[in-house]
C-alpha positions as CSV (number, residue, x, y, z in Angstrom):
1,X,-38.6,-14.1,-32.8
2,X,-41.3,-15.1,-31.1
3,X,-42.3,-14.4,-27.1
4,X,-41.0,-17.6,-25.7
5,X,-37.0,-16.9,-27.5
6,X,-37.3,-13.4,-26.3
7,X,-37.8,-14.4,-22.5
8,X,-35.3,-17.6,-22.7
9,X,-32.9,-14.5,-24.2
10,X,-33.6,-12.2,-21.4
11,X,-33.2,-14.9,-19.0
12,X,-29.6,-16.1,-20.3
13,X,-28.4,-12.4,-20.4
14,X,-29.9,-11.6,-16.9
15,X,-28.6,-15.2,-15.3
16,X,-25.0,-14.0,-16.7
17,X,-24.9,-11.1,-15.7
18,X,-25.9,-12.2,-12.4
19,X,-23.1,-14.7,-11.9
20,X,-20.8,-12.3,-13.5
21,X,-21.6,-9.8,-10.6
22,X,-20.9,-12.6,-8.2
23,X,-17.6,-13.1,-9.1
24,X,-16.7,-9.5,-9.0
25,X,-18.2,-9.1,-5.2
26,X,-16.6,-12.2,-4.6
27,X,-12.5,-11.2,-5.9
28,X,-13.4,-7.4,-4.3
29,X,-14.5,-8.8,-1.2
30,X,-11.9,-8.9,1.9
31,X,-9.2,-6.3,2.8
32,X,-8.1,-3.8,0.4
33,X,-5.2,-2.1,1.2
34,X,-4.2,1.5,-0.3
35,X,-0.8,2.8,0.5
36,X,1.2,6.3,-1.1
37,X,4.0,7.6,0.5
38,X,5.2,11.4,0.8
39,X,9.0,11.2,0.9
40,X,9.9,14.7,1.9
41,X,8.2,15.3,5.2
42,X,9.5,16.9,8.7
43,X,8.2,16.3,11.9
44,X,7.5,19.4,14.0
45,X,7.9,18.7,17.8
46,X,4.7,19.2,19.7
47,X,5.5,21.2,22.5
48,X,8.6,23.5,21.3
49,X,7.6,23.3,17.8
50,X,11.0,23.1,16.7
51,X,10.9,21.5,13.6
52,X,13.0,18.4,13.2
53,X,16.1,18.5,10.5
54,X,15.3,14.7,9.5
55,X,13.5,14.2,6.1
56,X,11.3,11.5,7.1
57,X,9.2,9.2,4.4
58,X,5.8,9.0,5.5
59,X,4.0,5.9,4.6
60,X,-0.4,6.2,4.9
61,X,-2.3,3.2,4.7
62,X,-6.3,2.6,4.3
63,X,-8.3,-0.1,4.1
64,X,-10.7,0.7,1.2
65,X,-12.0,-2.8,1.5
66,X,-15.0,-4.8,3.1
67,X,-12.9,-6.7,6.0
68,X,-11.0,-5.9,8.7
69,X,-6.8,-6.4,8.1
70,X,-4.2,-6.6,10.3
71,X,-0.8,-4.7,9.5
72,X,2.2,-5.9,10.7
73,X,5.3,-4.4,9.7
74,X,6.4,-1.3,7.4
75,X,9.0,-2.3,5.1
76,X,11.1,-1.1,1.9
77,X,11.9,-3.0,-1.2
78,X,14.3,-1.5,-3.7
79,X,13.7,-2.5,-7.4
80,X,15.6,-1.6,-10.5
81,X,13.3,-1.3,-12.9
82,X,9.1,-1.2,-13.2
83,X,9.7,-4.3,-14.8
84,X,11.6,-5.8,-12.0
85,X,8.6,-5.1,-9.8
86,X,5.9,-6.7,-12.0
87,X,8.5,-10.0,-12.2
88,X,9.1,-9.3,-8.2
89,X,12.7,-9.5,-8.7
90,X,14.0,-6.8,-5.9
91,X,17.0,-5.1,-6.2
92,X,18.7,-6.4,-2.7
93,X,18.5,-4.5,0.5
94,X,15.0,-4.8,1.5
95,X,14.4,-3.9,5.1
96,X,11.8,-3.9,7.3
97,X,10.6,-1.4,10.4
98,X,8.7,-3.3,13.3
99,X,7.5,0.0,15.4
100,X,8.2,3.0,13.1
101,X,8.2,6.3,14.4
102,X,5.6,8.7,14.4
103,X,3.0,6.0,14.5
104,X,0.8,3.7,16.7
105,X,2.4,0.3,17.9
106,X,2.1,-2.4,15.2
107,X,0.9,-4.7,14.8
108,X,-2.9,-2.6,14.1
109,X,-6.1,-4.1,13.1
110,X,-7.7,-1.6,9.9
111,X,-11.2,-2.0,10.1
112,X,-12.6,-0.9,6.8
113,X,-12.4,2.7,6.2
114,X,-9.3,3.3,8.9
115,X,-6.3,4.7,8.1
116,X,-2.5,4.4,9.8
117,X,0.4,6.1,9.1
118,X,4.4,5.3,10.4
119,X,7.8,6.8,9.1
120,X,11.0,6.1,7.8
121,X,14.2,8.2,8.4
122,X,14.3,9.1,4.2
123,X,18.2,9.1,4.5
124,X,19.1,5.5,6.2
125,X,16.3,3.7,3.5
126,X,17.9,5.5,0.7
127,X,21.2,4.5,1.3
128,X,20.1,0.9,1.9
129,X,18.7,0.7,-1.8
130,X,21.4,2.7,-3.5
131,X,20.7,3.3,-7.0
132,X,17.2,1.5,-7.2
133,X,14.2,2.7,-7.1
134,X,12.3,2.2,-3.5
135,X,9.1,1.2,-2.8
136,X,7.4,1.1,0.6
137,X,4.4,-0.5,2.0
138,X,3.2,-2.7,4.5
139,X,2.7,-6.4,5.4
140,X,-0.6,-7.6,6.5
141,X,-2.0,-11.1,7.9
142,X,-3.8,-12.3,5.0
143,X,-1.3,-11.5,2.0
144,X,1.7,-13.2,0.6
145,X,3.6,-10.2,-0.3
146,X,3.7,-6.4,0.9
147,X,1.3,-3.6,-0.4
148,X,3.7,-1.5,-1.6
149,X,4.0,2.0,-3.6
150,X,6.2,3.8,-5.1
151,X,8.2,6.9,-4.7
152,X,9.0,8.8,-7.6
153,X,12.9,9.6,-7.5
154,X,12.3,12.6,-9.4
155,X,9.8,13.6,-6.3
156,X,13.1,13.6,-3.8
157,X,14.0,16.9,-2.7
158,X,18.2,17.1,-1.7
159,X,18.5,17.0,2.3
160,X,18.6,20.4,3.4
């Protein structure tokens, strides 16, 4: 191989790999967002610090991406199966929470790196999904469906 191959080589693998790296910044750019749920929590009451009997789901958001998003409801979607949720066939019952307790007024604007977090009462979303498994999340301006996660039934503690 002479000089002038080697450097037309280099040259293709560098001008792919460049427009390879374009494409990646380009579907990673935008919002992002990240949501988990803790389904067993309890609110403590700030002044008497009596804590409250109701097992609340808590639902944290974050935007780990490059733009700002803006969240506008927390909702619930109950699906049978894993492979219910990749088809997006829910299970019935989905409902949604407009100003959730615990939790600044939405709708919120997530710059990039902030983080919210709202609350379900664990006992009125369970019953609403019966036997299926329920995943929360939220719904943002510039996405078709929610960000949602999921909560592990075998992660439920009994109500106490």
């Amino acid at each position: 191989m002479d000089a002038t191959t080697a450097i037309a080589v280099w040259g293709a693998i560098a001008g792919t790999a460049a427009i390879v790296w374009d494409v990646i910044k380009w579907k990673t750019d935008g919002p992002r967002l990240k949501v988990s749920v803790n389904p067993n929590m309890q609110a403590i009451h700030p002044i008497t610090r009596a804590l409250d009997p109701r097992q609340l789901i808590q639902v944290r958001v974050v935007n780990i991406g490059s733009r700002p998003a803006k969240v506008t409801t927390l909702v619930g979607v109950p699906f049978k199966s894993r492979i219910h949720r990749l088809l997006g066939k829910s299970a019935g019952g989905e409902f949604f929470i407009p100003q959730p307790e615990f939790a600044p007024a939405l709708p919120v604007t997530l710059q990039p790196g902030d983080e919210w977090c709202g609350s379900i009462d664990r006992k009125q979303a369970l019953e609403s999904v019966g036997d299926a498994v329920l995943y929360c999340g939220v719904e943002h301006t510039l996405a078709k469906k929610p960000v949602l996660a999921r909560i592990n039934p075998k992660e439920l503690r009994p109500p106490q």
